[in-house]
Phi, psi and omega in degrees: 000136182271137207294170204266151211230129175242128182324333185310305202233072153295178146272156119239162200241155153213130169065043193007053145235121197262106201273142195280347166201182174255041174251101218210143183265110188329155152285105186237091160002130184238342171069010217254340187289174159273213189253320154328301244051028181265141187292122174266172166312308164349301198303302190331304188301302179320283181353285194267348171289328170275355177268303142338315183243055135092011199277138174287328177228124204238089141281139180291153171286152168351074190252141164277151174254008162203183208276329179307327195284339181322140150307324204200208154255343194254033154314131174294160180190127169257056174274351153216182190257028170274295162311328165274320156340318178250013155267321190331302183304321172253006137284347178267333194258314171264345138318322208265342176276350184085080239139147205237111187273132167252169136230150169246140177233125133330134138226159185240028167046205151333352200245015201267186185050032191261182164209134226267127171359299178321289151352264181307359190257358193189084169277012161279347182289008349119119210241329190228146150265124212327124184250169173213148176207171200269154201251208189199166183192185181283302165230213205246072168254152140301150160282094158026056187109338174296149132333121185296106182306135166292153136001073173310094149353128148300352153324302174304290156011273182286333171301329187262348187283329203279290182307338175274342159296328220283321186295317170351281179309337182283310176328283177303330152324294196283008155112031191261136190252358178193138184239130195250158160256144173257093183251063186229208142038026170085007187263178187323307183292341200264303157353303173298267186327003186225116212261053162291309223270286195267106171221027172303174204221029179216205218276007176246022205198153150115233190308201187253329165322292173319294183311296173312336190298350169290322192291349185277335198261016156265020168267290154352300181270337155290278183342307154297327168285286196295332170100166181268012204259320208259109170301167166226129168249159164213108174302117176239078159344087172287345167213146146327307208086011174212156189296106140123005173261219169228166236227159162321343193265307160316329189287308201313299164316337196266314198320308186320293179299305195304324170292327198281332193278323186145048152269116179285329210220140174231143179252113175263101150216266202200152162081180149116339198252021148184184200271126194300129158232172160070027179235136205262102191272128163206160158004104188064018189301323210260351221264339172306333175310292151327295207297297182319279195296348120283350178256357156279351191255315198078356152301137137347143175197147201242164177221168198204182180120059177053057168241147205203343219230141181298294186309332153325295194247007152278315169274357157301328183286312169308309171301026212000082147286338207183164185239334156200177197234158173230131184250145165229311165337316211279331182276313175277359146260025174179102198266355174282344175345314181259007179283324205267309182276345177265359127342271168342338189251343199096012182308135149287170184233341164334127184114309201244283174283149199278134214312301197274046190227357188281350186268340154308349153059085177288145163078357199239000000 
């Protein structure tokens, strides 16, 4: 009888870079950096804990691409080439384990200058102290409680559209094999789209046409800094969650431009840019999301969203719902995770787990 061969862990190539399975790891804000933006010892261990046990693709958390757009103080950041120097090593390390180093780069618009919780439960993990600065949007709406962002110039505009190429290009220096955009989640880009946010009144505001022209022409002007060679991923907030913000159908339509301008792969999920009801969270909630933007795009799309389970997230794949799936919880709570379920399976692990972890006998 032939042993059941599970899709979690085919390869897939997108732009012929081959990720060794599809068990693949969120972007989760780690807050660890300083106010430089430079990668600490932190990043290393998270890092690299996941790339050792065995997950095919390790997106990097949320970096900014200028220092105002940051989430926080402790973002990571590729605004300058003091950070791709101290990205080198550990993007080279997680090549070198059989892993695919990702990044998502960021701004974080109106939602930026915050201090991340964590801070007060343990202020060493904290390397600097947490600073503000004034923040910026498409117009001069609050977050939920937030500083009232100033404005954007289109001027300004076209300057950030610019900073997110120039990371782009640092990105791929240090050694990054897929450049991810953060349009979701209440952040810059998503801001623009979405007309909770946006209520401007020139060629960047109004209709959904309007709205998107930022994220295309940073999808664009990344596309050209990276080359044709590089996948571009893009993170999509597929609905608000609230009446009169933007909805599935739109995302779809946007998903539609964004392949067309050089996007490959869309990471779908949900929610961020004010508070929400009514939305119905469980197991998978979010994996319908995934299934629409893609087959509205015709791009790859990964799904994401309270999957914790093997069996679980073989059949979002067996349905073809998704093309791979991304976990973050489930991964800082066993970063070994994919080691672990192609053990459970009978998997050779040659390959997959880092060569002296093969004698812990996965699975058995």
């Amino acid at each position: 009888m032939m042993a059941y061969r599970p899709r979690l862990f085919e390869p897939i190539e997108i732009r012929g870079v081959r990720a060794r399975n599809r068990v693949w790891v969120s972007p989760m804000c780690q807050w660890a950096a300083g106010a430089d933006g430079l990668v600490r010892p932190w990043h290393h261990v998270n890092y690299l804990s996941y790339a050792a046990g065995g997950a095919g693709l390790v997106m990097f958390e949320s970096t900014a691409v200028a220092a105002i757009g940051r989430l926080a103080t402790g973002d990571l950041g590729l605004w300058n080439d003091a950070q791709v120097e101290a990205l080198k090593p550990l993007t080279k390390a997680i090549s070198d384990l059989g892993a695919i180093p990702a990044v998502q780069l960021n701004h974080a618009g109106r939602k930026a200058s915050t201090t991340p919780g964590w801070y007060e439960f343990d202020p060493r993990f904290a390397s600097d102290q947490p600073e503000t600065w004034a923040t910026v949007g498409p117009s001069a709406i609050e977050n939920d409680g937030l500083p009232v962002p100033r404005e954007l110039s289109e001027a300004e505009i076209g300057g950030i559209v610019e900073e997110f190429a120039a990371a782009a290009r640092r990105a791929v220096q240090a050694g990054f094999r897929v450049i991810e955009l953060h349009a979701a989640h209440g952040f810059l880009i998503h801001q623009f789209l979405s007309p909770l946010a946006n209520q401007r009144h020139d060629r960047y505001g109004g209709t959904l046409e309007h709205r998107a022209t930022f994220f295309l022409d940073v999808v664009r002007a990344v596309r050209d800094a990276i080359g044709g060679e590089v996948p571009l991923f893009a993170r999509l907030s597929a609905t608000d969650w609230i009446p009169g913000g933007l909805d599935l159908a739109e995302t779809q339509r946007v998903a539609k431009w964004a392949k067309a301008a050089g996007v490959d792969h869309f990471d779908v999920s949900s929610g961020g840019i004010g508070r929400a009801t009514r939305v119905p969270v469980g197991p998978g909630y979010m994996v319908p999301f995934a299934q629409a933007v893609r087959q509205a795009s015709g791009a790859t799309a990964n799904a994401v969203g309270m999957i914790t389970a093997r069996d679980q997230a073989e059949q979002i794949l067996v349905a073809d719902q998704a093309d791979a799936v991304m976990m973050g919880r489930a991964f800082m709570r066993n970063p070994h995770l994919a080691a672990e379920w192609a053990g459970q399976w009978g998997l050779d692990l040659r390959g997959t787990v880092a060569a002296p972890w093969q004698a812990a006998r996965w699975g058995k």
